[in-house]
PDB file as gemmi writes it, atoms N, CA and C in Angstrom:
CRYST1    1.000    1.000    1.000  90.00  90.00  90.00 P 1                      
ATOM      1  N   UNK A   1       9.880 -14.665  -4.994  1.00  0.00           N  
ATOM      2  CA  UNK A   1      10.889 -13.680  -4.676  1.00  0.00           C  
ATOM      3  C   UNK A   1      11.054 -12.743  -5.880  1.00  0.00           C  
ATOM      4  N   UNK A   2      10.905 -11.240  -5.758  1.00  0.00           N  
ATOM      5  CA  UNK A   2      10.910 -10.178  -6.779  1.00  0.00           C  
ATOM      6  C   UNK A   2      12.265 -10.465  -7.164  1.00  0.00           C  
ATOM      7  N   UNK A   3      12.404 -10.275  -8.333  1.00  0.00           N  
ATOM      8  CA  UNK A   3      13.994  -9.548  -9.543  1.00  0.00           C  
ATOM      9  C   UNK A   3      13.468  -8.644 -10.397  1.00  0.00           C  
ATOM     10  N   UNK A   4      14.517  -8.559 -11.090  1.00  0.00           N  
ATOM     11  CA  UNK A   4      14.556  -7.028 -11.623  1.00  0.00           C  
ATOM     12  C   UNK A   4      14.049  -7.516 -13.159  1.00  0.00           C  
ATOM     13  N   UNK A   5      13.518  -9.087 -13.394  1.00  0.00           N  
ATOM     14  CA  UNK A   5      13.237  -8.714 -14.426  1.00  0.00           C  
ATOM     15  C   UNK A   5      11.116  -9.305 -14.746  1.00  0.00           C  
ATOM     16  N   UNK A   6      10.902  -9.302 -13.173  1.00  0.00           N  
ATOM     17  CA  UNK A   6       9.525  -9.194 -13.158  1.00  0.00           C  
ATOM     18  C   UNK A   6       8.888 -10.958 -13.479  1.00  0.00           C  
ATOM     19  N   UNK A   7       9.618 -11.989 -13.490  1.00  0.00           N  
ATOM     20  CA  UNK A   7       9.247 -13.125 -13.555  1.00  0.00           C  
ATOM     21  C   UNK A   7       8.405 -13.808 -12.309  1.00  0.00           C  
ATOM     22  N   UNK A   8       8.861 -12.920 -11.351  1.00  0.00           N  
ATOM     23  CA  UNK A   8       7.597 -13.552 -10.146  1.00  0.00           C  
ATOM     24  C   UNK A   8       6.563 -13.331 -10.143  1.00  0.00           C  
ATOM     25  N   UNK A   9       5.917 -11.931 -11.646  1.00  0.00           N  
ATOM     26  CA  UNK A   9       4.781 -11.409 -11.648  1.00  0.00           C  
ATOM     27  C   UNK A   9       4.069 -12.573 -12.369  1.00  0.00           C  
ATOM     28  N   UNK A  10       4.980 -13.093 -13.505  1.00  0.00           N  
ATOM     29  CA  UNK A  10       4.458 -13.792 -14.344  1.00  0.00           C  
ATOM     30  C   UNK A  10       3.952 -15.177 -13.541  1.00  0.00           C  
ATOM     31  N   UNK A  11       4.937 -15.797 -12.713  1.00  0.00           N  
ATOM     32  CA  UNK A  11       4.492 -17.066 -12.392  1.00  0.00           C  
ATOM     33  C   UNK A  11       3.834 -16.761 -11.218  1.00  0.00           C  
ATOM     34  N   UNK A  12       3.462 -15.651 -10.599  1.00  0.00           N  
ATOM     35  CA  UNK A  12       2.276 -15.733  -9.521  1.00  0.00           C  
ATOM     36  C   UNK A  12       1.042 -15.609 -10.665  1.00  0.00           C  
ATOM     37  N   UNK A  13       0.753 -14.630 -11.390  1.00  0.00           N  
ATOM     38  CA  UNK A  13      -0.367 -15.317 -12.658  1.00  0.00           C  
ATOM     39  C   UNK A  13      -0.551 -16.396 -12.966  1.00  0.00           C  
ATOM     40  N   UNK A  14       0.350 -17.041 -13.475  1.00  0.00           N  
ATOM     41  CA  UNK A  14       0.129 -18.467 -13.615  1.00  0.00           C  
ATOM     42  C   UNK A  14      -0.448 -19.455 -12.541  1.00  0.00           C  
ATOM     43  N   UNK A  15       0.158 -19.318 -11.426  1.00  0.00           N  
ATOM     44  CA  UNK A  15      -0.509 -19.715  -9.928  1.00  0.00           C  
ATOM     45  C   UNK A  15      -1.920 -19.404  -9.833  1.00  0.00           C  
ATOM     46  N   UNK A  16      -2.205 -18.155  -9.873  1.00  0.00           N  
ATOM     47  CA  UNK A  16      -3.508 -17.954  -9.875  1.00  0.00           C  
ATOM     48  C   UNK A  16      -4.528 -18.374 -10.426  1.00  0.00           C  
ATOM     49  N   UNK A  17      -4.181 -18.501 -11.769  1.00  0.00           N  
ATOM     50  CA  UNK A  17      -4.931 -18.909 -12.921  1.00  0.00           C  
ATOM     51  C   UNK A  17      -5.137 -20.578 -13.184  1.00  0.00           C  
ATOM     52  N   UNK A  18      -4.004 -21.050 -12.727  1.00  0.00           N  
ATOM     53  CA  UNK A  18      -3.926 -23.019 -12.974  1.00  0.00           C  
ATOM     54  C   UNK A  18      -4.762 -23.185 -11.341  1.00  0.00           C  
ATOM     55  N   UNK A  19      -5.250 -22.283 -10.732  1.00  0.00           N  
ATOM     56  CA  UNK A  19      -5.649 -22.832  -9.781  1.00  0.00           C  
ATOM     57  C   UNK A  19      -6.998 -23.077 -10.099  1.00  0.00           C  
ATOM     58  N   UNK A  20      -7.966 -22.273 -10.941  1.00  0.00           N  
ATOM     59  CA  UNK A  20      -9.046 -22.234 -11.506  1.00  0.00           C  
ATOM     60  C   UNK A  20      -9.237 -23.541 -12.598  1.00  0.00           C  
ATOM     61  N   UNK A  21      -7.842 -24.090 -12.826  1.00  0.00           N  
ATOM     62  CA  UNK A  21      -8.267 -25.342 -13.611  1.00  0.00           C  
ATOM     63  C   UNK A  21      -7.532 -27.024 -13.685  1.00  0.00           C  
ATOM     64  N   UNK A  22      -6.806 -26.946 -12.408  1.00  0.00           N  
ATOM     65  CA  UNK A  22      -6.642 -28.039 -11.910  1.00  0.00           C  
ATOM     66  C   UNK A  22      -6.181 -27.933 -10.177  1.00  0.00           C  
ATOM     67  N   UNK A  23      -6.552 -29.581  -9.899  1.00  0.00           N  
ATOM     68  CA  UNK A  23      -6.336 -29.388  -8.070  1.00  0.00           C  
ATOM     69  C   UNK A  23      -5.653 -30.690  -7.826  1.00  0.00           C  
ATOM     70  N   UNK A  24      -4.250 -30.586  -7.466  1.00  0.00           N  
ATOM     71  CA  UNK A  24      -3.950 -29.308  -7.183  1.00  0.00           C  
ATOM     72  C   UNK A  24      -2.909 -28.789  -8.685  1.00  0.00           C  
ATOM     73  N   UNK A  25      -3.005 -27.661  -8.299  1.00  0.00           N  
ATOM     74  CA  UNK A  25      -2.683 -26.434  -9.284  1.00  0.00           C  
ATOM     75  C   UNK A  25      -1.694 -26.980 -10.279  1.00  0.00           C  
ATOM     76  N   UNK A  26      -0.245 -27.128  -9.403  1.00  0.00           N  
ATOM     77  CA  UNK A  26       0.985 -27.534  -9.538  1.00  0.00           C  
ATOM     78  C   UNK A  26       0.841 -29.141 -10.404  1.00  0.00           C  
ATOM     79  N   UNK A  27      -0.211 -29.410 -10.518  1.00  0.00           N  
ATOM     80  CA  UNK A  27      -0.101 -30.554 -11.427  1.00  0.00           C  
ATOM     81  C   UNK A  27      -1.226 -30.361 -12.723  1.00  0.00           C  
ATOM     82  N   UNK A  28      -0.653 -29.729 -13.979  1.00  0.00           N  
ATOM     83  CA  UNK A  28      -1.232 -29.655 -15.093  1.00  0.00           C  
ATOM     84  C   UNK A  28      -1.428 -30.285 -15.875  1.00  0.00           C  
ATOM     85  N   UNK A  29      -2.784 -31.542 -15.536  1.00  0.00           N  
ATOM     86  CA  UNK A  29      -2.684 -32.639 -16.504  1.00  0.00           C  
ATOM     87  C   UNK A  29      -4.482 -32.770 -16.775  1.00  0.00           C  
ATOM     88  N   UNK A  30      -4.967 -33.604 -17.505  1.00  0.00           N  
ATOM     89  CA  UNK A  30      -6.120 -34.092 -17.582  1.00  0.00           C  
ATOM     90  C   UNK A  30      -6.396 -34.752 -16.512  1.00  0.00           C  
ATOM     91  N   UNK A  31      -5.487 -35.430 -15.793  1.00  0.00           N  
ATOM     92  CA  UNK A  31      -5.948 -36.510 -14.978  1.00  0.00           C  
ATOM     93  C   UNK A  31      -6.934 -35.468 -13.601  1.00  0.00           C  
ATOM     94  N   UNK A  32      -5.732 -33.950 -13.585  1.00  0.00           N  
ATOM     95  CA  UNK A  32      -6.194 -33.084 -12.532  1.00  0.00           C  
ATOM     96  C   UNK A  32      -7.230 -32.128 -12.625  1.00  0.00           C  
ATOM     97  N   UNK A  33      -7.638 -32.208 -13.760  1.00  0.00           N  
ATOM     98  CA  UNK A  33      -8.305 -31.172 -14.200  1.00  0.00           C  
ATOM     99  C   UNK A  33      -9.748 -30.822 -13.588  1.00  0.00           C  
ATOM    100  N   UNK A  34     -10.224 -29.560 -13.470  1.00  0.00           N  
ATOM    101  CA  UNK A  34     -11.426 -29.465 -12.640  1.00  0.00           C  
ATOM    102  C   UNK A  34     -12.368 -28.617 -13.185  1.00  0.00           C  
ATOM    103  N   UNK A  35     -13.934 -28.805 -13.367  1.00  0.00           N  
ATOM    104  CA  UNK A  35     -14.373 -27.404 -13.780  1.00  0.00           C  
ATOM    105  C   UNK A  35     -14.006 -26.012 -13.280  1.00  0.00           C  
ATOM    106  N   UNK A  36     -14.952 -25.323 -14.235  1.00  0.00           N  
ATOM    107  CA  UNK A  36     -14.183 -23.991 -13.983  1.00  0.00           C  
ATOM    108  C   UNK A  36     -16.090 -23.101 -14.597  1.00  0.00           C  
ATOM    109  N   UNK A  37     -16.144 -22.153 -13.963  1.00  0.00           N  
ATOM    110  CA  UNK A  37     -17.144 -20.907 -14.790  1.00  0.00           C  
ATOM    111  C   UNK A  37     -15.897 -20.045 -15.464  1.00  0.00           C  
ATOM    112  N   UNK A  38     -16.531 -19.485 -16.280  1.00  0.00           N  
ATOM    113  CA  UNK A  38     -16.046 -18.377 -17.114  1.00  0.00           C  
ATOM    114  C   UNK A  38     -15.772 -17.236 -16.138  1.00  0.00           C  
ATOM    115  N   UNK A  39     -16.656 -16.836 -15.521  1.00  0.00           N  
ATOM    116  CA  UNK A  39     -16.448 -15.522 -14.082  1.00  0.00           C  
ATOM    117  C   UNK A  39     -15.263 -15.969 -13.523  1.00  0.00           C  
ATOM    118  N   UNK A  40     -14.683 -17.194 -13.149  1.00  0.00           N  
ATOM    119  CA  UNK A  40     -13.728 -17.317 -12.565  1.00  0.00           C  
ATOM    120  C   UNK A  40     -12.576 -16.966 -12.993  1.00  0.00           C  
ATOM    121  N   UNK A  41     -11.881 -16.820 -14.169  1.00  0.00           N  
ATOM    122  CA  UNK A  41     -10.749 -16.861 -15.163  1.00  0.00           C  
ATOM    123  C   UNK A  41     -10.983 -15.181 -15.182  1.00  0.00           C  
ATOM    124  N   UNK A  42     -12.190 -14.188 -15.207  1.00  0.00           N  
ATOM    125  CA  UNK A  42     -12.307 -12.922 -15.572  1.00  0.00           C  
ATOM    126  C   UNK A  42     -10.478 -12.245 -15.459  1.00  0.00           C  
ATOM    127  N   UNK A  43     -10.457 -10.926 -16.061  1.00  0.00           N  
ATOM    128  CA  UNK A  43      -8.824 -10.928 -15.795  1.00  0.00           C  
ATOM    129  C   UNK A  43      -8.844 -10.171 -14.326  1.00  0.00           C  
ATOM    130  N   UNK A  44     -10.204  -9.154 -14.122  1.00  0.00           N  
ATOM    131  CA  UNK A  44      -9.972  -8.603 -12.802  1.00  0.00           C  
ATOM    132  C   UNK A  44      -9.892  -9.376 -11.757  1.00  0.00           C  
ATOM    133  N   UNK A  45     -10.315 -10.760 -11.883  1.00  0.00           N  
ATOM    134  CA  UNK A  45     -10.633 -11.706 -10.523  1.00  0.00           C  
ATOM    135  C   UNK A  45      -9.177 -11.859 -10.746  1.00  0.00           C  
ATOM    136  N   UNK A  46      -8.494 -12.673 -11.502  1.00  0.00           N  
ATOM    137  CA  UNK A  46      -7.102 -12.613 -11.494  1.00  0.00           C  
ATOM    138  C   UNK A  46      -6.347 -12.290 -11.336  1.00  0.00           C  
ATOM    139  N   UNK A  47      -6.217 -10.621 -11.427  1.00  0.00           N  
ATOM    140  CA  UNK A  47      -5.630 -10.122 -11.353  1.00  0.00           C  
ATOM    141  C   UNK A  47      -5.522  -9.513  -9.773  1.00  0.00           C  
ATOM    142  N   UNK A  48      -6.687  -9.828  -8.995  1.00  0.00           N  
ATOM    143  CA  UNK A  48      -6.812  -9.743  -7.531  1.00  0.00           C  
ATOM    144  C   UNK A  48      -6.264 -10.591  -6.780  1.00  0.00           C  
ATOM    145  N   UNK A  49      -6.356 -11.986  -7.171  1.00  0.00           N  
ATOM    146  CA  UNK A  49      -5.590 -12.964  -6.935  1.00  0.00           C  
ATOM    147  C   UNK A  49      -4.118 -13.281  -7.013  1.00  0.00           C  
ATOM    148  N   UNK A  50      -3.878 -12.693  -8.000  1.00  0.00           N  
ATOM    149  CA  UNK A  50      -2.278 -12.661  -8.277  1.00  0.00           C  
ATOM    150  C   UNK A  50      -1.947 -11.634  -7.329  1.00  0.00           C  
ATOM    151  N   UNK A  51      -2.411 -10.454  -6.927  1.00  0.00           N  
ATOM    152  CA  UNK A  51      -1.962  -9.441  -6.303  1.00  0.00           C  
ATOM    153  C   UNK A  51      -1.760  -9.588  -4.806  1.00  0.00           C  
ATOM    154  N   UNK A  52      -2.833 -10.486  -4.452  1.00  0.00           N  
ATOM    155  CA  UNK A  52      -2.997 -11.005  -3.387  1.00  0.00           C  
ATOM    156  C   UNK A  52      -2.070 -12.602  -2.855  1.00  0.00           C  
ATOM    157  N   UNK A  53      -1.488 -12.827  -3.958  1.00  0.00           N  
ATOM    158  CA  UNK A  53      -0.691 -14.372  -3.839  1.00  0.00           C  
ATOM    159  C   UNK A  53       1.229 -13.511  -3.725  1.00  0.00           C  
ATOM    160  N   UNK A  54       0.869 -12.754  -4.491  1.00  0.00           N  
ATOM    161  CA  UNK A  54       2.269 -11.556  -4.478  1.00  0.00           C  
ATOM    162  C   UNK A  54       2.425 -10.865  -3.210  1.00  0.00           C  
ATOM    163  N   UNK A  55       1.540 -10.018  -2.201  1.00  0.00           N  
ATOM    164  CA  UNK A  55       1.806  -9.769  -1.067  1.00  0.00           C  
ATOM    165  C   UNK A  55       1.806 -10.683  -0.194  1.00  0.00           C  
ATOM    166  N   UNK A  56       1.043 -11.746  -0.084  1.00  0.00           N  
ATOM    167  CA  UNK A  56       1.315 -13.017   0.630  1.00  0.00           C  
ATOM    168  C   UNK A  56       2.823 -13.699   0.980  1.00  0.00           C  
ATOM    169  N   UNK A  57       3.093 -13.752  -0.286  1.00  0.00           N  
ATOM    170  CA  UNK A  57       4.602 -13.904  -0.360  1.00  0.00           C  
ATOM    171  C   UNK A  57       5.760 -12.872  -0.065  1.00  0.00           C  
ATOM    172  N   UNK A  58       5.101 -11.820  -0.189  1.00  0.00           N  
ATOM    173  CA  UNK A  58       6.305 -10.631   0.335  1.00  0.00           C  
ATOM    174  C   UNK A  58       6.174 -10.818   1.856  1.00  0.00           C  
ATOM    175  N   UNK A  59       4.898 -10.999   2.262  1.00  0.00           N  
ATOM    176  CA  UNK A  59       4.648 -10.887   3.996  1.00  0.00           C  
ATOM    177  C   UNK A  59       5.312 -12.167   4.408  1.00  0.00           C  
ATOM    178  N   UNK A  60       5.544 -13.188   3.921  1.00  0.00           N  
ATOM    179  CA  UNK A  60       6.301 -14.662   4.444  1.00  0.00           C  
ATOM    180  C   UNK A  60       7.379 -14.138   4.447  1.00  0.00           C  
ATOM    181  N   UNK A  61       8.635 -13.641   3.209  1.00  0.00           N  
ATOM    182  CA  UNK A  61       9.583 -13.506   3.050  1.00  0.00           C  
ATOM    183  C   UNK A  61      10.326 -12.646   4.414  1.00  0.00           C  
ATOM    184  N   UNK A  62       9.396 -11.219   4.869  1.00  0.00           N  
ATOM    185  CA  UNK A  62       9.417  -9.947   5.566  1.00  0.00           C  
ATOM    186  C   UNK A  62       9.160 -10.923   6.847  1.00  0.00           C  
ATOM    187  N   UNK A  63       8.818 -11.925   7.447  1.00  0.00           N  
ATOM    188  CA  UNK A  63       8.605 -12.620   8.530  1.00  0.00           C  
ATOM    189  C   UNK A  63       9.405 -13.148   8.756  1.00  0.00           C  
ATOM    190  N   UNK A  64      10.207 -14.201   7.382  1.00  0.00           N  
ATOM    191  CA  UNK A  64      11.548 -14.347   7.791  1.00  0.00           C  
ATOM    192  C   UNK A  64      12.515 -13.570   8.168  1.00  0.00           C  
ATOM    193  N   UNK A  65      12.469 -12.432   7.308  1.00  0.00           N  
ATOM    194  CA  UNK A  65      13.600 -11.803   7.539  1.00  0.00           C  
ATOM    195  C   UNK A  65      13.952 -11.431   9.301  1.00  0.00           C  
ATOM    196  N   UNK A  66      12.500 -10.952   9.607  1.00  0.00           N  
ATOM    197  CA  UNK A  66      12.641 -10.467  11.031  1.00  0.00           C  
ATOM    198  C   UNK A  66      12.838 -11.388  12.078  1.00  0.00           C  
ATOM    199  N   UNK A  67      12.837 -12.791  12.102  1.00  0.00           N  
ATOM    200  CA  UNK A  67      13.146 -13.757  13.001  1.00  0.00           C  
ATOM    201  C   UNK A  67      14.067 -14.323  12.814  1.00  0.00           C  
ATOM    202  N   UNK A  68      14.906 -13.717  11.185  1.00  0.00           N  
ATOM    203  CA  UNK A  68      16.573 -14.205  11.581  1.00  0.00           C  
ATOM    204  C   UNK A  68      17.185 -13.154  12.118  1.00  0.00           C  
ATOM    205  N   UNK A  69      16.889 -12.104  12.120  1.00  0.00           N  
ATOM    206  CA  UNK A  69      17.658 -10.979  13.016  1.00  0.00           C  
ATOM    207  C   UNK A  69      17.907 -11.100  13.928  1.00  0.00           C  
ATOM    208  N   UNK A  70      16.933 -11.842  15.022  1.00  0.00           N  
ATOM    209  CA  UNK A  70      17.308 -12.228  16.474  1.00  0.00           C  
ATOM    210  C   UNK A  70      17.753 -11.248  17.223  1.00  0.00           C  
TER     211      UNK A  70                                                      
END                                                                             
Protein backbone atom coordinates (compact mmCIF):
# COMPACT_ATOMS: atom_id res chain seq x y z
CA UNK A 1 0.00 0.00 0.00
CA UNK A 2 1.59 3.53 -1.31
CA UNK A 3 2.37 6.52 1.51
CA UNK A 4 3.72 9.53 1.16
CA UNK A 5 6.90 8.50 2.29
CA UNK A 6 7.72 5.84 -0.51
CA UNK A 7 8.44 2.71 1.81
CA UNK A 8 6.36 0.37 -0.37
CA UNK A 9 8.95 1.20 -3.09
CA UNK A 10 11.58 0.08 -0.87
CA UNK A 11 10.08 -3.19 0.40
CA UNK A 12 8.65 -4.22 -3.04
CA UNK A 13 12.66 -4.11 -3.99
CA UNK A 14 13.42 -6.04 -1.38
CA UNK A 15 10.65 -8.63 -2.45
CA UNK A 16 12.01 -8.74 -5.65
CA UNK A 17 15.41 -9.15 -4.95
CA UNK A 18 15.20 -11.90 -1.74
CA UNK A 19 13.31 -13.72 -4.26
CA UNK A 20 16.47 -14.33 -6.38
CA UNK A 21 18.08 -15.68 -3.17
CA UNK A 22 15.96 -17.61 -1.03
CA UNK A 23 12.58 -19.87 -1.43
CA UNK A 24 10.60 -18.93 -0.12
CA UNK A 25 11.60 -15.28 -0.18
CA UNK A 26 10.03 -14.25 3.17
CA UNK A 27 12.39 -16.53 4.92
CA UNK A 28 16.06 -15.11 4.95
CA UNK A 29 18.19 -17.71 6.25
CA UNK A 30 20.94 -20.20 5.10
CA UNK A 31 18.76 -22.94 5.71
CA UNK A 32 16.57 -21.19 2.56
CA UNK A 33 18.96 -20.13 0.54
CA UNK A 34 19.09 -20.87 -3.28
CA UNK A 35 21.44 -20.29 -6.17
CA UNK A 36 21.31 -17.41 -8.02
CA UNK A 37 23.31 -16.15 -11.67
CA UNK A 38 24.60 -12.78 -11.55
CA UNK A 39 22.03 -11.76 -14.69
CA UNK A 40 19.45 -12.37 -12.25
CA UNK A 41 20.16 -9.62 -9.45
CA UNK A 42 21.06 -7.12 -12.78
CA UNK A 43 19.37 -3.73 -11.44
CA UNK A 44 17.23 -3.49 -14.76
CA UNK A 45 15.79 -7.08 -14.21
CA UNK A 46 14.90 -5.71 -10.81
CA UNK A 47 13.88 -3.05 -11.32
CA UNK A 48 11.17 -4.66 -13.81
CA UNK A 49 10.23 -6.82 -11.22
CA UNK A 50 9.69 -4.47 -8.57
CA UNK A 51 7.64 -2.44 -11.02
CA UNK A 52 5.75 -5.21 -11.89
CA UNK A 53 5.17 -6.59 -8.07
CA UNK A 54 4.06 -2.66 -7.44
CA UNK A 55 1.25 -2.65 -10.11
CA UNK A 56 0.23 -6.07 -9.13
CA UNK A 57 -0.52 -4.80 -5.91
CA UNK A 58 -2.18 -1.59 -6.94
CA UNK A 59 -4.48 -3.89 -9.32
CA UNK A 60 -5.47 -6.23 -6.04
CA UNK A 61 -6.00 -3.19 -3.90
CA UNK A 62 -8.30 -1.32 -7.10
CA UNK A 63 -10.28 -4.88 -7.17
CA UNK A 64 -11.02 -4.53 -3.77
CA UNK A 65 -12.00 -1.40 -3.76
CA UNK A 66 -14.60 -2.03 -6.55
CA UNK A 67 -16.35 -5.08 -4.94
CA UNK A 68 -16.83 -3.24 -1.72
CA UNK A 69 -18.81 -0.64 -3.43
CA UNK A 70 -21.54 -3.01 -4.21
Amino acid sequence: MPDRFGAYLTRAWAIARARHFFAPWYEASAAHAIPFAPEDIALERLAIETRALVRASAARAFATALQSKG
